[in-house]
KEKE-3310 file (N, C-alpha, C; in steps of 0.2 Angstrom, whole numbers, plus 5000, padded with zeros to 4 digits):
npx = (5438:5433:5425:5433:5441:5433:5427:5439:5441:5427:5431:5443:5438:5429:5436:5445:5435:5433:5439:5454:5473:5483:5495:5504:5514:5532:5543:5546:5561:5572:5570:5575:5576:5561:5551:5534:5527:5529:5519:5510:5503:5497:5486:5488:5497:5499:5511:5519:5527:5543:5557:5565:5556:5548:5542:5535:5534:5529:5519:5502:5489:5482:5489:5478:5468:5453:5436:5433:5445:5461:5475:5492:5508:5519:5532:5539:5548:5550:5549:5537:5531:5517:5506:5505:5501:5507:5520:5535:5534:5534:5550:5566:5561:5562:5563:5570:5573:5562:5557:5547:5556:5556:5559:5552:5547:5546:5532:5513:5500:5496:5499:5501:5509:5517:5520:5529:5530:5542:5538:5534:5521:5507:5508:5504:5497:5500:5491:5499:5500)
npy = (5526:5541:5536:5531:5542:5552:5543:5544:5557:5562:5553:5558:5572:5570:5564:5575:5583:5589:5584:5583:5586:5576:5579:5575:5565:5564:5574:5575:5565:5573:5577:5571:5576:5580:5585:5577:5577:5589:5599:5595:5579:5564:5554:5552:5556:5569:5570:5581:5582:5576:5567:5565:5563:5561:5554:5556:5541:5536:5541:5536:5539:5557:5559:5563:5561:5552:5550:5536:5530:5530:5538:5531:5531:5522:5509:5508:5493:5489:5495:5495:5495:5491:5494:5498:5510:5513:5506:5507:5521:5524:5523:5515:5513:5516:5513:5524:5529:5530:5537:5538:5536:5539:5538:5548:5548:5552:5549:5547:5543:5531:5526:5514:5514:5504:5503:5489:5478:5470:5457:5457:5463:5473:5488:5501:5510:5523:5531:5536:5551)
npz = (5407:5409:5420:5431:5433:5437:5449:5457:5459:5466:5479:5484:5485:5496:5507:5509:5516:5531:5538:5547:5548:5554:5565:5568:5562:5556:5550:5532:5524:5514:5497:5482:5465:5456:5469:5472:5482:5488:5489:5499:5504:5493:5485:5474:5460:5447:5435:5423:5414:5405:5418:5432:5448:5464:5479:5494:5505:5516:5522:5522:5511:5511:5522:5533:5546:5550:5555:5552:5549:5551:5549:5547:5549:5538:5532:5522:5512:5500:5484:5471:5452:5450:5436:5421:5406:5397:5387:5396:5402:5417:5424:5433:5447:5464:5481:5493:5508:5513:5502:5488:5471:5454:5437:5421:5407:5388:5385:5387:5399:5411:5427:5443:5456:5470:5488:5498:5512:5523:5520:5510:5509:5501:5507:5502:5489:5474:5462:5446:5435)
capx = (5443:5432:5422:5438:5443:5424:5427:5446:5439:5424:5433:5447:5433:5426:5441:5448:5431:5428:5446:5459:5477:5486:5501:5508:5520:5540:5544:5548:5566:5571:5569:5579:5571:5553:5546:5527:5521:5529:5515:5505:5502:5490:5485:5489:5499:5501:5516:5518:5533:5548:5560:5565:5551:5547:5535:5534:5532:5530:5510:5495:5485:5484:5491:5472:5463:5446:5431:5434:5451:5467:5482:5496:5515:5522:5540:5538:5554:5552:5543:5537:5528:5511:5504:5505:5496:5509:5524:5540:5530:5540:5557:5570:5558:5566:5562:5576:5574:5555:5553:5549:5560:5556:5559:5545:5551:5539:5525:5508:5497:5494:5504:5501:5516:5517:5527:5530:5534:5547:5536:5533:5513:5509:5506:5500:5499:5497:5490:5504:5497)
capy = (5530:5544:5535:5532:5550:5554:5540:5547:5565:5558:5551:5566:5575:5565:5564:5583:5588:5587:5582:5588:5585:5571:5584:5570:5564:5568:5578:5567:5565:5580:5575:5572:5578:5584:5581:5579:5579:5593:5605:5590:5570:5562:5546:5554:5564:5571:5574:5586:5583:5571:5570:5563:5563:5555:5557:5553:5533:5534:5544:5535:5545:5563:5559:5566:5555:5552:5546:5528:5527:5533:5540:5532:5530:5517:5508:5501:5489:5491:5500:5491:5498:5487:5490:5505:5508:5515:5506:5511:5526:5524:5519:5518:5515:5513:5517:5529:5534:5532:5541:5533:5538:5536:5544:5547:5546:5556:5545:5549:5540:5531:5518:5512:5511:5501:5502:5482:5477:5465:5450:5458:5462:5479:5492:5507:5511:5529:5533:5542:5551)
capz = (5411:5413:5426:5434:5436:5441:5455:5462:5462:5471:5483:5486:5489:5502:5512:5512:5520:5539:5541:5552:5548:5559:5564:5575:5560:5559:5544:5527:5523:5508:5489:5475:5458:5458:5478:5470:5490:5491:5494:5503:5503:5490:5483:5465:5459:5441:5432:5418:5408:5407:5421:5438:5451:5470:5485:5502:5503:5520:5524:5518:5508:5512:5527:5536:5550:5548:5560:5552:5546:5555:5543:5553:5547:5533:5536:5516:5513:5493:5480:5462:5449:5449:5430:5417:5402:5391:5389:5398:5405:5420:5424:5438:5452:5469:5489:5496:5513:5517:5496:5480:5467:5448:5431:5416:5397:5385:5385:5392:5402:5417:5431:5449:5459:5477:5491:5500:5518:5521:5518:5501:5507:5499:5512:5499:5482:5473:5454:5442:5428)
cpx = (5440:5428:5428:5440:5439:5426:5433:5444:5434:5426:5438:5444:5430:5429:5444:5442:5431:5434:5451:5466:5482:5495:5508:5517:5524:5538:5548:5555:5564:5571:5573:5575:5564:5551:5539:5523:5526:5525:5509:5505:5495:5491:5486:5492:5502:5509:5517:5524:5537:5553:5560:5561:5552:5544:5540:5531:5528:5521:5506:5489:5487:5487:5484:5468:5457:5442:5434:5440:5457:5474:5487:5503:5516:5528:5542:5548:5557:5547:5544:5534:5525:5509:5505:5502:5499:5516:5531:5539:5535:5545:5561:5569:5561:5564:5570:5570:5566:5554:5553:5550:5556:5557:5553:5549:5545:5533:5521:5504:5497:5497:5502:5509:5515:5522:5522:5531:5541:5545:5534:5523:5513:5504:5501:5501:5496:5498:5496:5500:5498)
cpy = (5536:5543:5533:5539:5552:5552:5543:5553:5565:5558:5556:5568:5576:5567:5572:5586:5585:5582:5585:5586:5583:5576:5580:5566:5570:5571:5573:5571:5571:5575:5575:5571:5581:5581:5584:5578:5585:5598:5601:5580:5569:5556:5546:5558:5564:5573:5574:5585:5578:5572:5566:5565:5559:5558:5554:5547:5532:5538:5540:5540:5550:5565:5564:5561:5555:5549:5537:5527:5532:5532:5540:5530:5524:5516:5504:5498:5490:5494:5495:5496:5491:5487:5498:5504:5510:5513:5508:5518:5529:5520:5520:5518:5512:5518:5518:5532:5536:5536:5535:5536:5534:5540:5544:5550:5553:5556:5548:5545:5538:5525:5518:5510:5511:5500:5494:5483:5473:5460:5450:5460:5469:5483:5499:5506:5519:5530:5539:5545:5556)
cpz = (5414:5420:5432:5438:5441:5450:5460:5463:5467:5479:5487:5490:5496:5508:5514:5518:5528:5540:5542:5552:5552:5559:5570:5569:5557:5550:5537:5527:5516:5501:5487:5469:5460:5464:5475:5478:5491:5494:5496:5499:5497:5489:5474:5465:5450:5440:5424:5411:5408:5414:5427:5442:5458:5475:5490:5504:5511:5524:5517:5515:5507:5518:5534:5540:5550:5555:5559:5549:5549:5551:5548:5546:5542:5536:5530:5515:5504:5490:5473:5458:5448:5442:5429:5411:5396:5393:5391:5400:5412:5421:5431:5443:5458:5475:5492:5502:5515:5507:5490:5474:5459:5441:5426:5412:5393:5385:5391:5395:5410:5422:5438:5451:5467:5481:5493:5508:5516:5519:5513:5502:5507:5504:5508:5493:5477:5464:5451:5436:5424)
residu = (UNK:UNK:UNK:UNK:UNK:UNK:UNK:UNK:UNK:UNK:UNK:UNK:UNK:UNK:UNK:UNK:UNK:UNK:UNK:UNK:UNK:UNK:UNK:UNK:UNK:UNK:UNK:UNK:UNK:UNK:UNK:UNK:UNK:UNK:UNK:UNK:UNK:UNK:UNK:UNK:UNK:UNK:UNK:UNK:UNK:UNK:UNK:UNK:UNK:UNK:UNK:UNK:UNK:UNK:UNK:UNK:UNK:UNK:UNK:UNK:UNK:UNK:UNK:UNK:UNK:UNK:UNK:UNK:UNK:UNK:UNK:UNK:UNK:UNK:UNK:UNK:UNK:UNK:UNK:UNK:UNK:UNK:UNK:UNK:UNK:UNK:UNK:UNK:UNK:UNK:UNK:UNK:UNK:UNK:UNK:UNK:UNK:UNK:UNK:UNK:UNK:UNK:UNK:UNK:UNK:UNK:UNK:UNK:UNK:UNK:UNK:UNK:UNK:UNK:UNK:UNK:UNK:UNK:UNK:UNK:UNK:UNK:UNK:UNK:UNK:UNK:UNK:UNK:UNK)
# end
């Protein structure tokens, strides 16, 4: 697990430097419950307590264009929860409006959750933890 962390921080890293924020996309629809992009796009985002939660489904990553990779728009069709490590962690996962909505229980740990296209092929996916 720790070399895991090691590696997403790694990689963070990587990306925030000597990148210049792609200012071409629209503004995301508003939140309901905690907006965790709200003070910027990620590919993780922590949450701290029990409670209803949801991002912005709709920028890849940090929403930041790169020499070799170009942070363009999403149009996802569904959202799942891919795998979690502690059961019932989360609940209630659903895409509203370009956001993916979900709640968290007491439990601690870790979940991947993916948004879909229509033909069900998964466009992204971002670490809950």
């Amino acid at each position: 697990m720790k070399r895991l962390l090691l590696l997403l921080a790694a990689a963070a890293t990587m990306l925030a430097t000597g990148c210049a924020k792609d200012d071409t996309n629209p503004t995301p629809p508003p939140a309901q419950g905690n907006d965790l992009s709200a003070a910027g796009n990620a590919n993780c985002y922590m949450v701290h307590r029990a409670g209803d939660y949801s991002f912005d489904a709709t920028v890849i990553g940090n929403g930041v264009s790169t020499e070799a990779f170009s942070a363009t728009r999403l149009a996802p069709a569904a959202a799942e929860l891919l795998w979690q490590d502690s059961p019932a962690l989360l609940s209630n996962i659903r895409l509203e409006q370009g956001r993916v909505h979900f709640s968290v229980g007491e439990q601690q740990g870790n979940a991947v959750v993916a948004v879909r296209d229509g033909s069900g092929k998964i466009l992204w996916s971002w670490h809950i933890w």
